[in-house]
C-alpha positions as CSV (number, residue, x, y, z in Angstrom):
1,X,19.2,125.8,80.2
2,X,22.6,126.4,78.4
3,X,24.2,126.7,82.1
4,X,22.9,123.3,82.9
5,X,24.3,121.6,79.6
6,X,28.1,123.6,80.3
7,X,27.5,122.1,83.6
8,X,26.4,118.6,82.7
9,X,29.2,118.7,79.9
10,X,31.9,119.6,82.0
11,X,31.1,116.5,84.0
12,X,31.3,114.1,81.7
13,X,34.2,112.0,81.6
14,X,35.8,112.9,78.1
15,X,35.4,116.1,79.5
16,X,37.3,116.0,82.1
17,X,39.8,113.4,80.9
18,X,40.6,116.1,78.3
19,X,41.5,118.3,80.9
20,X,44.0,116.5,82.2
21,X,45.8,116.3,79.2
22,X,47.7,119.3,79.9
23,X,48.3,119.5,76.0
24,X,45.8,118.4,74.5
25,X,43.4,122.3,74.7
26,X,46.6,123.9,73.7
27,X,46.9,121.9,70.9
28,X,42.9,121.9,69.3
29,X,42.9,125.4,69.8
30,X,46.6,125.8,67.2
31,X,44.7,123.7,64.6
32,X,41.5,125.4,65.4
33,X,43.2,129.0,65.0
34,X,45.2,127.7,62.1
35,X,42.1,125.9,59.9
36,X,40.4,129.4,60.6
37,X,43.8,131.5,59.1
38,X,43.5,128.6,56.0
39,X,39.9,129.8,55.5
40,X,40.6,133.9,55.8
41,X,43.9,132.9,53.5
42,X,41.7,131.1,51.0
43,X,38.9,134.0,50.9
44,X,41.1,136.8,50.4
45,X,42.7,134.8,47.6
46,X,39.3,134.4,46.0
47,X,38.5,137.9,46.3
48,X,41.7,139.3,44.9
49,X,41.2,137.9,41.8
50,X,37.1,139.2,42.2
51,X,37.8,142.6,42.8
52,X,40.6,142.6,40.4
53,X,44.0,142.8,42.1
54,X,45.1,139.5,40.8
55,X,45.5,138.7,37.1
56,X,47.0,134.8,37.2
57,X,43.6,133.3,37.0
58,X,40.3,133.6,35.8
59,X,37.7,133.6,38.7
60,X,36.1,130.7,37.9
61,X,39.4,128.6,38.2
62,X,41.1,130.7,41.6
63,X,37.3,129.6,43.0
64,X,38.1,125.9,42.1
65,X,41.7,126.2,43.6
66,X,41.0,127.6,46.8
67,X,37.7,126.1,47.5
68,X,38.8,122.7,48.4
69,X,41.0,124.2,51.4
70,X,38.2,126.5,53.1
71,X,36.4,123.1,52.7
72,X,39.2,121.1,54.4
73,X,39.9,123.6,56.6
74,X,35.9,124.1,58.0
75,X,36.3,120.1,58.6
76,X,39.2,120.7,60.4
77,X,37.9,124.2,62.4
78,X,34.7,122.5,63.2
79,X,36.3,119.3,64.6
80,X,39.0,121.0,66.9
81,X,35.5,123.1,67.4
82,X,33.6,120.7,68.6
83,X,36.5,119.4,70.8
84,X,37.1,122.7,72.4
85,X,33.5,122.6,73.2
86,X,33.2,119.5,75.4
87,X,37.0,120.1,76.6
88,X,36.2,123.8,78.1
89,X,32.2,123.8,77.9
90,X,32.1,127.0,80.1
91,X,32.7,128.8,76.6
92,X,29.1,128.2,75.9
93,X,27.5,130.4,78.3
94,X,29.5,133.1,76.5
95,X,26.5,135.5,74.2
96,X,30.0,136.3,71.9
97,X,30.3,132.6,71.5
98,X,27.0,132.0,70.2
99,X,27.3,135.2,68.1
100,X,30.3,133.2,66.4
101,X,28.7,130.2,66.2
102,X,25.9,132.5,63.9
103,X,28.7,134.4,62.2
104,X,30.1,131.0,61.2
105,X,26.9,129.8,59.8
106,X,26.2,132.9,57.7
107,X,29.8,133.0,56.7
108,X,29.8,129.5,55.3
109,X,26.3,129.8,53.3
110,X,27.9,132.9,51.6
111,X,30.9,131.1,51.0
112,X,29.1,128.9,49.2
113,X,27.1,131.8,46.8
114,X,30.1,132.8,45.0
115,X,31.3,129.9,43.2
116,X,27.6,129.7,42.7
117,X,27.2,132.9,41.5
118,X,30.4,132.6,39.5
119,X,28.9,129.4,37.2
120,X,25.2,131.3,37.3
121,X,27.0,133.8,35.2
122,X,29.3,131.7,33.6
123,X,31.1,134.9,32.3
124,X,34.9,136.3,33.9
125,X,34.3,139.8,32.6
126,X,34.3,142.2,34.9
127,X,30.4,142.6,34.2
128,X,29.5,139.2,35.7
129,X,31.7,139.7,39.1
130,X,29.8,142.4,40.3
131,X,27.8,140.1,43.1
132,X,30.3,137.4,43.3
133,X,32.6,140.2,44.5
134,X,29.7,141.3,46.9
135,X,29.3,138.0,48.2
136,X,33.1,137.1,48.7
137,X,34.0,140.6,50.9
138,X,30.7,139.9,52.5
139,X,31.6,136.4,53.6
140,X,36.0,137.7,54.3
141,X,33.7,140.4,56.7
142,X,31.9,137.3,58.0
143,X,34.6,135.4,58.4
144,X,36.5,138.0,60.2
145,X,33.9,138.5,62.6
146,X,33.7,134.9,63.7
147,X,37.6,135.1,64.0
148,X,37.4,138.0,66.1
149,X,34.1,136.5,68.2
150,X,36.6,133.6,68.8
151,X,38.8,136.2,70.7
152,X,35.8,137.5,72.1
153,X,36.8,137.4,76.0
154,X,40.6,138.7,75.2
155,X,38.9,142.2,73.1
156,X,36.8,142.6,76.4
157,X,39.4,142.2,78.8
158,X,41.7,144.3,76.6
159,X,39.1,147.2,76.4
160,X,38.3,147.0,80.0
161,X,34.7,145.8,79.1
């Protein structure tokens, strides 16, 4: 099934019109790879004021700065995304592609938890980070995994898989 939709994809002609742009691929998959380096950016930020390394902010407000560009950046990841996909469709019948695609699902929904989980609590005391803190390394482990999933065909070939 997914073979035939690649193949019916890669047919079509946006498809292949965007291959012949010899730099347009090039240049989704830089503000792809970039909007994904925003989001891991913006996460570790969070997370260093959750788990205590960074003092400049409370929790509650670094959440507020930082959200807004994972959110921008997702738009902008998921666009390019999307692109990629009906540019180079043979991506799809990769299983490490689809494992991204769940890895970036998952990873989102716990982004969302720890602002969530920040106003639940309404505290900044280190008593009422204890699952925000959870949630945001969970969702930098997430969002590493989908980074590294995107490289999924490069880590094979470089480990002779």
């Amino acid at each position: 099934m997914i073979i035939q939709l690649s193949n019916w994809v890669n047919g079509l002609p946006i498809s292949i019109s965007m291959r012949k742009i010899t730099w347009l691929i090039p240049l989704l998959q830089i503000f792809h790879i970039f909007s994904l380096g925003m989001i891991l950016s913006s996460i570790v930020m969070i997370n260093m004021r959750l788990w205590g390394v960074s003092h400049g902010q409370t929790a509650i407000a670094s959440s507020r700065q930082f959200l807004p560009w994972i959110w921008w950046a997702l738009a902008v990841a998921t666009f390019s995304g999307i692109a990629l996909m009906v540019g180079a469709p043979r991506s799809w019948r990769d299983s490490i592609f689809v494992a991204k695609l769940v890895l970036i699902a998952a990873a989102t929904v716990v982004s969302l938890t720890v602002p969530l989980l920040l106003r639940i609590n309404k505290t900044d005391g280190k008593e009422g980070l204890g699952f925000a803190a959870i949630a945001g390394a969970l969702a930098l482990v997430l969002w590493m995994g989908a980074t590294l999933a995107g490289r999924g065909r490069w880590i094979a070939g470089w480990l002779g898989i």
